[in-house]
TORTILO-151692 format. One line per 8 residues: for each residue y, z, x of N, C-alpha, C. Coordinates in Angstrom, 2 decimals. Atoms other than C-alpha are relative to their C-alpha. Example, Ala and Ser with C-alpha at 12.3 -4.5 7.8 and 13.67 -1.06 7.14 Angstrom:
2
-1.19:0.00:0.89:-4.50:7.80:12.30:1.20:0.00:0.90; -1.19:-0.06:-0.82:-1.06:7.14:13.67:1.09:0.73:-0.77
This chain:
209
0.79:-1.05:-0.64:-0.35:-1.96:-19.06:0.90:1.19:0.28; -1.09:-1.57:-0.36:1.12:1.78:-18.79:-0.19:0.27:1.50; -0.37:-0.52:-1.56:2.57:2.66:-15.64:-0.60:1.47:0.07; 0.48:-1.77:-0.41:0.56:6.04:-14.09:0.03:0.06:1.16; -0.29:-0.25:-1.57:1.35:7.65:-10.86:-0.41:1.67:-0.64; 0.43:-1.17:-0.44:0.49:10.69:-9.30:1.37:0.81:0.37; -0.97:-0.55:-0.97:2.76:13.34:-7.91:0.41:-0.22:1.34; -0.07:-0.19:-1.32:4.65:13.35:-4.60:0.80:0.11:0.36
-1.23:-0.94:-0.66:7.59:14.75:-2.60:0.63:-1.15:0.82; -0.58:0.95:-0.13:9.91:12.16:-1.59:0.28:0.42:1.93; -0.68:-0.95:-1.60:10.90:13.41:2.63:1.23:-1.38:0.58; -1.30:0.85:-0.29:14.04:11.06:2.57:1.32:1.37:0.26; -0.71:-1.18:-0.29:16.43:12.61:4.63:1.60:-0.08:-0.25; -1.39:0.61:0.06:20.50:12.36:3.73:0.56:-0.22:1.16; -0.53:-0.12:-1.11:23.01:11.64:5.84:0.90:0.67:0.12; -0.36:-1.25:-0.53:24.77:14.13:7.71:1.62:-0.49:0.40
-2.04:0.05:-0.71:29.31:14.37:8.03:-0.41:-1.42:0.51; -0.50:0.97:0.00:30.41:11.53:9.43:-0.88:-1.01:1.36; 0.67:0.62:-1.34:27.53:10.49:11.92:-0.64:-1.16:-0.21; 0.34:1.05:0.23:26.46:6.45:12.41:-1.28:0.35:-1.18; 0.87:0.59:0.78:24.41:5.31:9.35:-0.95:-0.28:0.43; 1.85:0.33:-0.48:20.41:5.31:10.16:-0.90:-0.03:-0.83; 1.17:-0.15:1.11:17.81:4.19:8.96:-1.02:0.45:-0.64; 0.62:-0.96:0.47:15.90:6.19:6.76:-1.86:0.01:0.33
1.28:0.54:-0.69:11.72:6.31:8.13:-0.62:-1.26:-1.21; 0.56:1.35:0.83:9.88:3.08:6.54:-1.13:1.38:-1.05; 0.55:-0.19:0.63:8.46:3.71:3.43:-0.94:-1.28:-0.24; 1.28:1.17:-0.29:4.80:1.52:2.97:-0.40:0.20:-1.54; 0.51:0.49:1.56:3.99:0.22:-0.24:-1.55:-1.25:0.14; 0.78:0.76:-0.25:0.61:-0.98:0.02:-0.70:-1.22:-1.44; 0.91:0.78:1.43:-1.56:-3.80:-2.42:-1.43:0.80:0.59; 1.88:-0.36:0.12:-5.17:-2.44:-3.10:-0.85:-0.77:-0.05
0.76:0.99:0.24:-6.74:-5.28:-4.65:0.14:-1.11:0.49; 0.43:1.31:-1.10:-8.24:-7.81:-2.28:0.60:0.13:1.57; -0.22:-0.25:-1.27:-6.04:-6.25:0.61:-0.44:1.31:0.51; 0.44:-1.23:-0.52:-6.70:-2.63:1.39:-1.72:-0.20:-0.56; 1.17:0.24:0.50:-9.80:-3.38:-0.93:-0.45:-1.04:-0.40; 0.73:0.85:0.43:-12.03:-6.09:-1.36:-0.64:-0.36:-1.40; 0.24:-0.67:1.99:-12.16:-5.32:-5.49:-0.95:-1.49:-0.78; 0.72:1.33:0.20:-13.00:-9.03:-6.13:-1.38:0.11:-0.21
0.90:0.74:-0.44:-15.78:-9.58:-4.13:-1.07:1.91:-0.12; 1.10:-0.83:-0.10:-17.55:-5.85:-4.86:0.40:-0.15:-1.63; 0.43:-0.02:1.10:-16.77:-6.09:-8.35:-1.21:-0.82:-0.86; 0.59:0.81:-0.10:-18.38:-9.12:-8.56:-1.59:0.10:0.62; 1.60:0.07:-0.81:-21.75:-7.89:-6.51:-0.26:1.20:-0.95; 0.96:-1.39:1.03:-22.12:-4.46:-8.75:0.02:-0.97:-1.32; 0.25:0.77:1.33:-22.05:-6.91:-11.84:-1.25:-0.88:-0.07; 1.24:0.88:0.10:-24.28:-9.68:-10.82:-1.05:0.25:1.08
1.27:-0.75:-0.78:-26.31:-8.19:-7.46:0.36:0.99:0.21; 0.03:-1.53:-0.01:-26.12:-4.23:-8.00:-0.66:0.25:1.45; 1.42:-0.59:-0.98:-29.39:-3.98:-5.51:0.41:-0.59:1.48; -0.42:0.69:-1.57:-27.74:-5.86:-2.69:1.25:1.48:0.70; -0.77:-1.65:-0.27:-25.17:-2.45:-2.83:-0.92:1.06:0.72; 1.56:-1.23:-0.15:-28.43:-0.51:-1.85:-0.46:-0.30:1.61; 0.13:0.77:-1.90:-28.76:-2.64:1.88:0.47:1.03:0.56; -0.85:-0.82:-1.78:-28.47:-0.57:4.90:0.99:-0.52:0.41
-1.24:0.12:-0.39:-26.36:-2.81:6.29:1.41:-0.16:-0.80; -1.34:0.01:1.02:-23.77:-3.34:3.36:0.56:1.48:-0.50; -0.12:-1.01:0.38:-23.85:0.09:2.64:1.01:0.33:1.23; -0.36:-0.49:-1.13:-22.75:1.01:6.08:1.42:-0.29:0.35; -1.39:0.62:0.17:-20.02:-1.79:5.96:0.54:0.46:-0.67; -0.79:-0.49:1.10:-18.81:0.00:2.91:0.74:1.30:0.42; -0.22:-1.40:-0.93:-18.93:3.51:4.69:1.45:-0.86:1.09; -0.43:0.58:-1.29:-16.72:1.61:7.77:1.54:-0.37:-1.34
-0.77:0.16:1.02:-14.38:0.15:4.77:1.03:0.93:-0.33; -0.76:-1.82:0.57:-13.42:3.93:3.02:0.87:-0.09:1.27; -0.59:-0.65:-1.37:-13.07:5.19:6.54:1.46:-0.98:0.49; -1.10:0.88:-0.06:-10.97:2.47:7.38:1.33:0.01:-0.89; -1.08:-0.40:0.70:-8.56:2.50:4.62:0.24:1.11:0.12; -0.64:-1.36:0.24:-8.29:6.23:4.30:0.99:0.19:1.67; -0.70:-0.40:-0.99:-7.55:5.90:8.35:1.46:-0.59:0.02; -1.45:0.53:0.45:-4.80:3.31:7.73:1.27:0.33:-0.80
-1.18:-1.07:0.98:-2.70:5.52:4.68:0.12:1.04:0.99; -0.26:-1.69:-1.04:-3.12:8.80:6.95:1.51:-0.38:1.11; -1.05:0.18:-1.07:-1.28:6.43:9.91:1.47:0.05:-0.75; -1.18:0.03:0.99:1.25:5.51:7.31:0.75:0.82:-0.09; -0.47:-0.89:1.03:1.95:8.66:5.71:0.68:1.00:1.14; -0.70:-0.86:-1.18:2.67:10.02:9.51:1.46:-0.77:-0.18; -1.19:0.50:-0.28:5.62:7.68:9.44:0.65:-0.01:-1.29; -0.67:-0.42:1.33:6.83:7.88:5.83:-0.58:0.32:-1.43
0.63:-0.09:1.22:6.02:7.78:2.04:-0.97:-0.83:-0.32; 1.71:1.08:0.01:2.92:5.93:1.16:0.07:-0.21:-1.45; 0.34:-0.02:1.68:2.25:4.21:-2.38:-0.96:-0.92:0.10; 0.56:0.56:-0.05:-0.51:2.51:-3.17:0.20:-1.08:-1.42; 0.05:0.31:1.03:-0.40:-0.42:-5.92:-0.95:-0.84:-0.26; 0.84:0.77:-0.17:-2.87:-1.58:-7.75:-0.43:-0.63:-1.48; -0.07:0.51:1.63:-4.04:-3.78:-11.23:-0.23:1.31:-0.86; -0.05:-0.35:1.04:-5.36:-1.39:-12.75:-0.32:1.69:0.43
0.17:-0.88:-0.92:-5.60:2.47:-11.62:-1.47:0.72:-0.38; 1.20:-0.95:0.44:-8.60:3.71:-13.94:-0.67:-0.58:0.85; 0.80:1.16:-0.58:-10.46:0.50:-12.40:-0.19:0.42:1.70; 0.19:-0.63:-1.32:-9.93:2.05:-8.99:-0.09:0.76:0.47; 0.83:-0.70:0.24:-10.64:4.99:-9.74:-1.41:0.46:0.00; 1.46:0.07:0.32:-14.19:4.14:-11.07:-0.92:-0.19:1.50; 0.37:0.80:-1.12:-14.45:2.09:-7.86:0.13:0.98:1.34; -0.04:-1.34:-1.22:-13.60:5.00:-5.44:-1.21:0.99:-0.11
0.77:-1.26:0.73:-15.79:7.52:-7.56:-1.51:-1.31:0.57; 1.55:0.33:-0.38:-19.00:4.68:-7.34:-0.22:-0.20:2.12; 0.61:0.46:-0.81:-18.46:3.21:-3.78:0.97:0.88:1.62; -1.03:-0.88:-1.03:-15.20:5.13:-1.78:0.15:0.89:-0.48; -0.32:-1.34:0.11:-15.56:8.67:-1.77:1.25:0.34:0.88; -0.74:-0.56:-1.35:-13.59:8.99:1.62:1.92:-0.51:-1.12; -1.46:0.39:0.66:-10.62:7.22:-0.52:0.13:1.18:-1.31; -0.44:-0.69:0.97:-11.11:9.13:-3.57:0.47:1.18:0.27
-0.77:-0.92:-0.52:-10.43:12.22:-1.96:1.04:-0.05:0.24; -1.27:0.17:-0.92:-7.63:11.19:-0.12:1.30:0.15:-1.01; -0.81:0.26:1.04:-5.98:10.12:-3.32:0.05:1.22:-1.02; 0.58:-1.53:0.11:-7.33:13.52:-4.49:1.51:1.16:0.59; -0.41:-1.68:-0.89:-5.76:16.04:-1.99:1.41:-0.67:0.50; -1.27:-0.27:-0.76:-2.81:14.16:-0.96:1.23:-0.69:-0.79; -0.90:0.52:0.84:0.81:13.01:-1.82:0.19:-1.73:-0.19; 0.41:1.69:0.05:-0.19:9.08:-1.33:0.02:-0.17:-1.53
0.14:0.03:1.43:0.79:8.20:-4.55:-0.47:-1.53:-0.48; 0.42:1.34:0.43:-1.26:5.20:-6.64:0.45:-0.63:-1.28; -0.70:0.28:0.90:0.63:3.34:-8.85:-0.86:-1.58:-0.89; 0.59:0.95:0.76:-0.97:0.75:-11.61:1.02:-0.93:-0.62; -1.21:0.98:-0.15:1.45:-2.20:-11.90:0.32:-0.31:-1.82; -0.50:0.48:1.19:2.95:-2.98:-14.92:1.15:-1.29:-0.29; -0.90:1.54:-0.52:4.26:-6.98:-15.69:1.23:0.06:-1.09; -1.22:0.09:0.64:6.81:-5.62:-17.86:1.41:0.71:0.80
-0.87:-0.69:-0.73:8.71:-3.92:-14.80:-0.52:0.20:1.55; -0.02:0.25:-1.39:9.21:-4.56:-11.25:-0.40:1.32:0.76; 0.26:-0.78:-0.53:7.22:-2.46:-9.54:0.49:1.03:1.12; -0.58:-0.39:-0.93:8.84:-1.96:-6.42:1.20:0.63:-0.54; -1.48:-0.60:0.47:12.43:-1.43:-8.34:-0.67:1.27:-0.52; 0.61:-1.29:0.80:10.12:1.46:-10.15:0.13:1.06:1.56; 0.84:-1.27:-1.12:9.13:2.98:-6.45:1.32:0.10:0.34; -1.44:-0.13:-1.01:12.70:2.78:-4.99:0.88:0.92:-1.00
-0.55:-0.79:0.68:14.54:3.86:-8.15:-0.45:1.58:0.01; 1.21:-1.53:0.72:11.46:6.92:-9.59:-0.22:0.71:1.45; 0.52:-0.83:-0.53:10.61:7.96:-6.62:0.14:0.30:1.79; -0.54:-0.08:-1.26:12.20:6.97:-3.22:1.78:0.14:-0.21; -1.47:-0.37:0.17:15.93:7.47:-4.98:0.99:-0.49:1.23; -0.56:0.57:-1.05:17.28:5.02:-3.52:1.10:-0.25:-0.36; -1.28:0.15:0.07:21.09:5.12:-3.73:0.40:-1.86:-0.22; -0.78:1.65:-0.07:22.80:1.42:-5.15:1.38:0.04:0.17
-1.64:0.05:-0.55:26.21:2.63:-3.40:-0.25:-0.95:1.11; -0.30:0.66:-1.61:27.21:0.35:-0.34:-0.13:1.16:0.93; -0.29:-0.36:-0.94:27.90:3.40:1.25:-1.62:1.19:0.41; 1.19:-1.28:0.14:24.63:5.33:0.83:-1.04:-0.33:1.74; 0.64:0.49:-1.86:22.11:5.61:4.34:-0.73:-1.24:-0.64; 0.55:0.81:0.62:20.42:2.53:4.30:-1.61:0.35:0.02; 1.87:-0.59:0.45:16.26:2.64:3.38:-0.43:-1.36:0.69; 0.79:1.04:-0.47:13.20:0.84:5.04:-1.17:-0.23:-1.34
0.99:-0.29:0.75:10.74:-0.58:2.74:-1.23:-1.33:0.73; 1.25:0.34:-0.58:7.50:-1.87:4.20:-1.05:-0.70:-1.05; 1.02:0.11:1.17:5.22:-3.96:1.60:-0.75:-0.79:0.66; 1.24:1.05:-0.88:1.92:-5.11:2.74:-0.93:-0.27:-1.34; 1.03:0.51:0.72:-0.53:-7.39:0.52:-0.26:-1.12:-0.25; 0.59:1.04:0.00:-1.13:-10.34:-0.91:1.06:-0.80:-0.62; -1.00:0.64:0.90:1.67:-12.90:-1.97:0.38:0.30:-1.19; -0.21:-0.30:1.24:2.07:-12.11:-5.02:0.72:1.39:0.03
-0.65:-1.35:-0.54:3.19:-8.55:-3.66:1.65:-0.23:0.31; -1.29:0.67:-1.18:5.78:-10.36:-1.30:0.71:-0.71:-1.43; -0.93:0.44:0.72:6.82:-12.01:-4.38:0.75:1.02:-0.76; -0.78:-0.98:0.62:7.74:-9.30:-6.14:1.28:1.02:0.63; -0.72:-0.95:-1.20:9.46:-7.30:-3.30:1.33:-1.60:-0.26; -1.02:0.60:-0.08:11.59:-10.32:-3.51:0.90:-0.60:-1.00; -0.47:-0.06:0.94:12.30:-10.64:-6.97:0.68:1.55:-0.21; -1.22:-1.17:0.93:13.53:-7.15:-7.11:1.15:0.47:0.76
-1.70:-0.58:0.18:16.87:-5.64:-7.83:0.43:0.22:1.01; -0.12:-0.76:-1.49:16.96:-3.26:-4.90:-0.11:-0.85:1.71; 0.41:0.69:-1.12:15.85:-6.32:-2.75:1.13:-0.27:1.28; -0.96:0.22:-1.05:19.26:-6.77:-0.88:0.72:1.88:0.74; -0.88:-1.96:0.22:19.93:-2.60:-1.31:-1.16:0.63:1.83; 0.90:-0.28:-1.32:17.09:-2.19:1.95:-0.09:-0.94:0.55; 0.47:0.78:-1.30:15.76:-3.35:4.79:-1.67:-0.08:-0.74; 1.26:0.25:0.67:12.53:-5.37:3.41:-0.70:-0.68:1.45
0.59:0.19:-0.74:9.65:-5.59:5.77:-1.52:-0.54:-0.67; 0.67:0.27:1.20:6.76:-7.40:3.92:-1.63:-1.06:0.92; 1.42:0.20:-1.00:3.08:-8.17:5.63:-0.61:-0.56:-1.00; 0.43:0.61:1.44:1.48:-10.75:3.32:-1.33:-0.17:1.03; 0.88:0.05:-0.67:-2.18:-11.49:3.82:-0.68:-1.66:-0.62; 0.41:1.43:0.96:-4.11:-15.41:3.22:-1.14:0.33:-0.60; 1.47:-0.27:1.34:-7.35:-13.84:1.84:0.38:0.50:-1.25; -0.03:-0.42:1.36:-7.35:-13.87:-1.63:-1.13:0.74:-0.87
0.94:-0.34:0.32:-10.64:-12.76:-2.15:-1.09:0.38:1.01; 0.86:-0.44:-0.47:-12.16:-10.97:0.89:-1.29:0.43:-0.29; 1.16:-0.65:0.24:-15.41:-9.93:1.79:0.01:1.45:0.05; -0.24:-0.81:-0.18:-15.83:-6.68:2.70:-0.02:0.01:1.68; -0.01:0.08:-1.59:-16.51:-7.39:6.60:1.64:-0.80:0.00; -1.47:0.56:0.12:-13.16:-9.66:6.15:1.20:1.27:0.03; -0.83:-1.26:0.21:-11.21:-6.46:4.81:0.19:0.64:0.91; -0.33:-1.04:-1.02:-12.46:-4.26:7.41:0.48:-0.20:1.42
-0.67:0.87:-1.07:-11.47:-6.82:10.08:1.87:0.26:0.34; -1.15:-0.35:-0.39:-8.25:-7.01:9.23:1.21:1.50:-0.53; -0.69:-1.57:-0.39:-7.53:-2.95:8.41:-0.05:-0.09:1.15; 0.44:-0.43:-1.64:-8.54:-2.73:12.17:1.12:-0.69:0.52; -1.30:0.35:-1.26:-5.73:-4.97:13.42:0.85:0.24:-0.57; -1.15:-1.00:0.59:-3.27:-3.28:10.77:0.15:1.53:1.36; 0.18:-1.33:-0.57:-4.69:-0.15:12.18:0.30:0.21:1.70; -0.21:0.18:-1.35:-4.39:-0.91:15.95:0.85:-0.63:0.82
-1.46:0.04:-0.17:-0.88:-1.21:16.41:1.26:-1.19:-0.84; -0.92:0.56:0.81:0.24:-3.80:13.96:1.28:0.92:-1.00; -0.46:-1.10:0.74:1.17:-0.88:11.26:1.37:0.60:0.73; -1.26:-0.61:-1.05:3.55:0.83:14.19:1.15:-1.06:0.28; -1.11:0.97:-0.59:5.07:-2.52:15.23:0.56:-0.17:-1.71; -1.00:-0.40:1.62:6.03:-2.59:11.28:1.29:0.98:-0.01; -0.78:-1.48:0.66:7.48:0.66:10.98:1.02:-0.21:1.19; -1.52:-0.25:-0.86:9.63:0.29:14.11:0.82:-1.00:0.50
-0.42:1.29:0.40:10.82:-3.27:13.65:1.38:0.74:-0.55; -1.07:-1.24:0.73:14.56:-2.24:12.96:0.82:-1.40:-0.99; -0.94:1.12:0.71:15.54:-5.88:11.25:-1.29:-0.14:-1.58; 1.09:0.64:1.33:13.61:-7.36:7.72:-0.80:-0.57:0.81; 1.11:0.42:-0.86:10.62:-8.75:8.83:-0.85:-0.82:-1.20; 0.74:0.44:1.57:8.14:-11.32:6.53:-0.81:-0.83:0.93; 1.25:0.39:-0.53:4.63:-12.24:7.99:-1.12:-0.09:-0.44; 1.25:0.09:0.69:1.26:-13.25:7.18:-1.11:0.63:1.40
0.66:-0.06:-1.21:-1.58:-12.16:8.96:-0.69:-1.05:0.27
């Protein structure tokens, strides 16, 4: 699968003459599919019940969903670089354009960049090398990297290169196949101070929710 990303401006700051080594703000590497988004379980209902998409109340949950994720990257993106990764990017695309407008925008107008994974190259080593330039001196500042999703995420963050080169902070989740009330459950306790206790966690960190 070809790797595609978006533009975005790296705000890693150097370090300055000869003052203690700090750590650089957490950068958040999120999963899309089945954690920020429930992709599964709506792909699966526009295929075989379309008309159940059409419910007041599922609709509404969906509305609550967007909003939700888009509020969760925004918190993010206050505290560092934001990437989103996900199988496939046209595929979530389509899926923003039919059911998350509030996301498609977002991914639209801002530097949140969405990256479409490719199993011939470690994703994460891609975001740290391409685009968070992350120094492999000993002496370079050290970097936070933040990965939240679904095992398979966490595995990778720990298969790669760079994995001893940062501070790895890594939020795994046990749904493999949320609903969409599931999803928006647990954005809300991301969103309501989990996310913060991440970012200012100053050791590695590796949790499920």
């Amino acid at each position: 699968m070809h790797m595609q990303t978006l533009s975005m401006t790296s705000s890693m700051a150097p370090a300055v003459g000869s003052l203690p080594v700090m750590p650089q703000r957490t950068a958040f590497v999120f999963g899309w599919d089945n954690f920020l988004c429930p992709s599964t379980w709506l792909y699966q209902t526009l295929a075989i019940h379309p008309n159940q998409l059409q419910h007041p109340v599922l609709r509404q949950q969906i509305a609550h969903l967007d909003a939700y994720i888009v509020a969760l990257l925004k918190q993010a993106r206050t505290m560092g670089p934001v990437f989103v990764v996900c199988d496939s990017k046209q595929m979530t695309q389509q899926l923003c354009q039919t059911l998350l407008p509030q996301c498609m925008e977002l991914f639209l107008s801002s530097d949140i960049l969405v990256i479409g994974t490719d199993m011939a190259t470690n994703t994460l080593d891609m975001i740290c090398a391409n685009h968070l330039k992350i120094s492999t001196s000993m002496f370079a500042p050290q970097s936070t990297l933040a990965v939240l999703g679904l095992p398979w995420l966490r595995q990778v963050c720990l298969e790669m290169a760079y994995h001893n080169l940062v501070v790895n902070k890594m939020v795994s989740s046990g749904k493999f196949t949320p609903t969409v009330e599931e999803a928006c459950h647990q954005l809300q306790v991301m969103g309501n101070g989990l996310l913060a206790v991440v970012a200012q966690h100053t050791s590695s960190l590796d949790m499920v929710l």
